[in-house]
N, C-alpha and C positions, 0 to 999 in steps of 0.2 A: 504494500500500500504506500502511495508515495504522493506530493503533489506535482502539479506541473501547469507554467503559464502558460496561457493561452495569448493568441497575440492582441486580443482586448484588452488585455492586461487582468483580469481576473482567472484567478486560482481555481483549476481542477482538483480532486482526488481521481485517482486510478486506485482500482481493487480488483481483486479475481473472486467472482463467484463460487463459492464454493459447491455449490449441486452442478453448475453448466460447465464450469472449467473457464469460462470464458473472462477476460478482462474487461472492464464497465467502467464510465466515469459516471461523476456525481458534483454539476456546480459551489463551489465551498460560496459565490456569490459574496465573496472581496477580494480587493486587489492588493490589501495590507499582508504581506506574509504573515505578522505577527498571530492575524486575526484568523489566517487561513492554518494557520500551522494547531489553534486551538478548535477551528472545526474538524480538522482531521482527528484529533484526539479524541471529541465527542461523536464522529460517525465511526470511527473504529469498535469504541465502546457499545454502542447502539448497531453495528452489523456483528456484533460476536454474540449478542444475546438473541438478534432475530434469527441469525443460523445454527444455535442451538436449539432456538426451538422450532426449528423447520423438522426435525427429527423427534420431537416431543410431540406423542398421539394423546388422544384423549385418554387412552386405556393408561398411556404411559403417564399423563397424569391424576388418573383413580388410581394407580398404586403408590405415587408420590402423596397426594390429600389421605386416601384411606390410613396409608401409615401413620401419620401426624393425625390423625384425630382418632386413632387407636392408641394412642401414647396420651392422647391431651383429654379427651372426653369420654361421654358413657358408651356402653354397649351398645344403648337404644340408638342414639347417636350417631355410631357407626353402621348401624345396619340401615337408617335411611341414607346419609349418605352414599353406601355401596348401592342401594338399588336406586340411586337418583342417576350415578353412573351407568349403570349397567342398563337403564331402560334409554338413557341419553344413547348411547353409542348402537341398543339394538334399532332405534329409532332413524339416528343419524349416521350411524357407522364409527368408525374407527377412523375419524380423520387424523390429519394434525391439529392438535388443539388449537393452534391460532392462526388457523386458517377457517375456522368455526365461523357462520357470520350471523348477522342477526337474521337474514331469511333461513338459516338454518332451526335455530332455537323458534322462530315461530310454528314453522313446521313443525317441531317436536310439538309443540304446546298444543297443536291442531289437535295431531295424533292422539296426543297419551289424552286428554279429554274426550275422548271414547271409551276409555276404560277405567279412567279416574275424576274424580271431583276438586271443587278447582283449588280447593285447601289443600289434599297433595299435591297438587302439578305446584302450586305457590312454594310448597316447602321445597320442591325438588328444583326450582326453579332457584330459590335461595340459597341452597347448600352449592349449587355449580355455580353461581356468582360468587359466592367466598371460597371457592375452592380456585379459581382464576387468581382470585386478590391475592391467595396463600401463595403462590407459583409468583405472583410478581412479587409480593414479599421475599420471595428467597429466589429473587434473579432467576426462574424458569421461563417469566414472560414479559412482556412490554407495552403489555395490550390485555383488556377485558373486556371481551364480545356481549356480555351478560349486560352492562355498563347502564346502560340507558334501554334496558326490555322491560316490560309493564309488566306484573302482577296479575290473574285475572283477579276483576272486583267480583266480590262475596260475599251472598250477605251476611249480617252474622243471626246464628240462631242462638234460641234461649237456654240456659243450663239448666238444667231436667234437675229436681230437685223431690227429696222425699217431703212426707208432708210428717207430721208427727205421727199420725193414726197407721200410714203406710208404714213405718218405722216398727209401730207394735205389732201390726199385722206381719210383717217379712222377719221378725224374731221369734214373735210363735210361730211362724212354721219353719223355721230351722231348728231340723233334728240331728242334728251334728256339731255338738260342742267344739269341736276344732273348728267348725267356721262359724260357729256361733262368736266367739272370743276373736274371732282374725275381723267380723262385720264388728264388735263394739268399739274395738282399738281403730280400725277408720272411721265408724261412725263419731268417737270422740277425741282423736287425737288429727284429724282431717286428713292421717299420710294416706301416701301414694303407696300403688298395690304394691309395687318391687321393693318401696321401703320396709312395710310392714316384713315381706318375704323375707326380707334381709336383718330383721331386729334379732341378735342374738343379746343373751342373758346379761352380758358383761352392758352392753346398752341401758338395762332397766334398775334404776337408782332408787328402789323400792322406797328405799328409810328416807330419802329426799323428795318423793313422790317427780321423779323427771324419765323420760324416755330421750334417748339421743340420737337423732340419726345421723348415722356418720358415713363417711367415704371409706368403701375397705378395697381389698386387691379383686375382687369380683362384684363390683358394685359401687357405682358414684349416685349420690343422690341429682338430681337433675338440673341442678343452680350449679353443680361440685362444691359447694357451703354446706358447711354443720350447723346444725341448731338444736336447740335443746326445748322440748315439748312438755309442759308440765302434766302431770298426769290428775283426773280431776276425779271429785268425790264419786260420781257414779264410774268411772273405770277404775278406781283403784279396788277395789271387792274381786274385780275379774282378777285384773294381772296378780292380784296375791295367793288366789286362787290356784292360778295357773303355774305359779312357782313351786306352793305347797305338793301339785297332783305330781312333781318331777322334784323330789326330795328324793333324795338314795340316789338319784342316776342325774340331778342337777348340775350342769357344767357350765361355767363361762361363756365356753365360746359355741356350748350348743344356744339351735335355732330354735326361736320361740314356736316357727311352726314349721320342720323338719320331715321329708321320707324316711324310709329306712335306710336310704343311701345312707342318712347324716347330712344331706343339702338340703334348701330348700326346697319346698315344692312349685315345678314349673307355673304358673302365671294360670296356663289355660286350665290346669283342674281347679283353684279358687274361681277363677270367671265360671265356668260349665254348671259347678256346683251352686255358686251363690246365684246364676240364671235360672236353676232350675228349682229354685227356692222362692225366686220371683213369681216365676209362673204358677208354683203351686200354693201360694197367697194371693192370686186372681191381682197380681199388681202389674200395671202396663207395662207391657214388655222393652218399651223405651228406656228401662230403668235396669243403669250394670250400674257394676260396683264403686268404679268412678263418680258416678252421683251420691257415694259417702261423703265425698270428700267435696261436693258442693255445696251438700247439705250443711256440714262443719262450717264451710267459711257463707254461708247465708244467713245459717243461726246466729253466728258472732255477731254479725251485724245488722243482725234485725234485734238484738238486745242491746245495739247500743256502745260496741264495744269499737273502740277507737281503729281505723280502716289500718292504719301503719304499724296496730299489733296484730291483727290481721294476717297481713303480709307476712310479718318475721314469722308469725305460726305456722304459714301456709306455704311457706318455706318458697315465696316469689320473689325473683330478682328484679321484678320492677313493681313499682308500686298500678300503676297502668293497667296490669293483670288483676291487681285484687278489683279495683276501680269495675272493672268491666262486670263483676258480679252485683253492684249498684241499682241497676234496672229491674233485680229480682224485688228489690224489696220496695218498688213504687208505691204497692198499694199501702204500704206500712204509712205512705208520707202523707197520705190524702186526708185523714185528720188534719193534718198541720197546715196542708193550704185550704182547707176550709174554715179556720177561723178567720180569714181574711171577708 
């Protein structure tokens, strides 16, 4: 790579292509050597990252993103990201990533809205826009195709929420003390199903009345933040309960709710079990288990209880999220504008 005047008196670069073999100029557009000798530096720099990524496919960078957010985040995490890739490239191929353009990504957004709704396609759309950003963070790209592509608009629906009586109704008929104890700790501590999965003994601070759910080596909580959940008069009866029935064979680091492996139990036998516990309490079938954990952060704040302690219980990293449960409790407010 070198310069050379032209007889205008303004400064060429000469470089060789590295895919054609061929030698190419590129106006540096001054006549100042000084000025020509500091654009060369800057198009050197800027053709050694576009020619390394002329060789960077998109597959080649899902294994560069998958790695880094199998090192930085959850499981959950990881496995939309992997299939945000994996349906991008069965959609669009295995190009080179930045040759990707935006009539591409629209295409894809066509497509996969035939088979998904537009809250997935939004997330998958998200994760391959910061998987771009992460590649230009560590010098793999120079460009983000994703940059300026729209979101589809969605509307939002309401969060399905138990009511009290559906509450007693879905507890008498659960006849299974193991899921009977796994519904009270969501229904009064508002965690999430993989938390609760994940609460071993060493977690439950009995004589301080706290539960803590933490980050362990198979399991990040979903912020990757700890917080500590105080445990309240009607759940403290259960969880001492549940210590007591595991005296003799009580271990630290055994799971509150365990196989016989000694792991927890996969996700889908609590979901299967606690649906078909719904159905046979005649309660709409719109209602999993996830709507514990609505319910928890609806009752806090239809008693009243300050939004921003809310959040720390509900273990949200933006306060936005709790916010968004606000519209459940309209009717709570309509006393208050009718003394006007």
């Amino acid at each position: 790579m070198f310069l050379s005047k032209r007889k205008s008196g303004v400064y060429y670069i000469f470089y060789k292509d590295e895919l054609s073999g061929q030698t190419k100029k590129v106006s540096a557009k001054t006549k100042n050597y000084k000025e020509a000798q500091k654009k060369l530096v800057e198009f050197e720099t800027t053709l050694t990252e576009q020619n390394k990524s002329k060789f960077f496919t998109v597959k080649s960078l899902s294994e560069f993103v998958l790695d880094y957010v199998q090192n930085n985040f959850t499981k959950s995490t990881l496995q939309l990201y992997r299939r945000s890739f994996k349906e991008f490239i069965n959609i669009v191929g295995n190009k080179i990533a930045f040759d990707v353009t935006a009539e591409d990504i629209e295409y894809f957004k066509k497509v996969r809205l035939n088979s998904v709704g537009a809250v997935t396609l939004n997330i998958e759309i998200r994760n391959l826009k910061s998987s771009y950003n992460l590649a230009r963070k560590f010098k793999h790209s120079y460009n983000n195709p994703f940059t300026d592509i729209k979101q589809i608009k969605t509307v939002e629906k309401e969060k399905m929420v138990f009511t009290e009586d559906e509450i007693l109704l879905l507890i008498k008929n659960i006849d299974i003390p193991l899921l009977k104890n796994f519904v009270m700790i969501g229904l009064y501590t508002g965690m999430r199903l993989a938390e609760i999965l994940n609460l071993q003994w060493n977690d439950i601070l009995l004589e301080d009345k706290i539960i803590k759910v933490l980050n362990k080596e198979n399991h990040r909580t979903k912020t990757t933040k700890i917080r500590s959940i105080p445990i309240s008069e009607k759940l403290y009866p259960v969880m001492l309960a549940m210590k007591n029935e595991n005296k003799g064979t009580y271990i630290g680091e055994k799971y509150l709710f365990q196989s016989y492996t000694d792991r927890p139990f996969d996700k889908s036998f609590i979901t299967t079990k606690f649906k078909s516990c719904v159905i046979k309490a005649g309660l709409p079938d719109h209602l999993h288990f996830h709507n514990l954990r609505h319910t928890f952060i609806t009752q806090l704040l239809r008693k009243g209880i300050s939004i921003y302690k809310v959040k720390v219980l509900a273990g949200h990293s933006s306060i936005k999220t709790t916010e968004g449960y606000a519209h459940l409790i309209v009717e709570d407010l309509r006393n208050a504008v009718n003394v006007l």
